[in-house]
C-alpha angles and dihedrals in degrees: 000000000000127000116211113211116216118210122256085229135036135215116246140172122283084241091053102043084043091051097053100048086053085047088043088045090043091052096041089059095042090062111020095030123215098318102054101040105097137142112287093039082061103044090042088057088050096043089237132132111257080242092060098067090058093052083063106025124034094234132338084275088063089049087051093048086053096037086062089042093054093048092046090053091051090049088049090053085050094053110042084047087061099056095033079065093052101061129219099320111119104212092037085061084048102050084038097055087050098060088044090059090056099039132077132306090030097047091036097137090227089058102055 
């Protein structure tokens, strides 16, 4: 009979293993605010060695700047897609921007 192991880690793709340190770095600061997010909280939410965020980011102040960047660009989505909706009024891309702004994902508590 033969037993297959199988490894305690797994090879993805740079995207993957970049998108879930932004998600591990997005959720660290989300509970343990800027303080306590460090290294090894953020690589132990993404199931990564502390080496491997530096394979991908200069320095944990590199993976916040991109965190925020992440989470701006999918406001922005939100956003545009808003007032793309609402057509080419101008006050109802207005109006619709605006609700956009106070409603989820914009307003999620873990997010701000």
């Amino acid at each position: 009979m033969t037993v297959l192991v199988k490894p305690g880690w797994s090879r993805e793709a740079p995207d993957v293993r970049r998108d879930a340190l932004i998600a591990a770095c997005r959720d660290s600061l989300s509970d343990d605010g800027l303080a306590g997010t460090t290294v090894r909280s953020i690589c132990r939410r993404a199931g990564v060695s502390p080496g491997l965020l530096r394979h991908y980011f200069s320095g944990i102040d590199d993976l916040i700047a991109a965190t925020y960047a992440d989470i701006a660009g999918r406001i922005d989505d939100v956003l545009d897609s808003a007032v793309c909706e609402a057509g080419d009024d101008s006050a109802a891309r207005l109006i619709a921007y605006l609700t956009a702004s106070f409603r989820a994902p914009v307003t999620d508590p873990a997010l701000l």
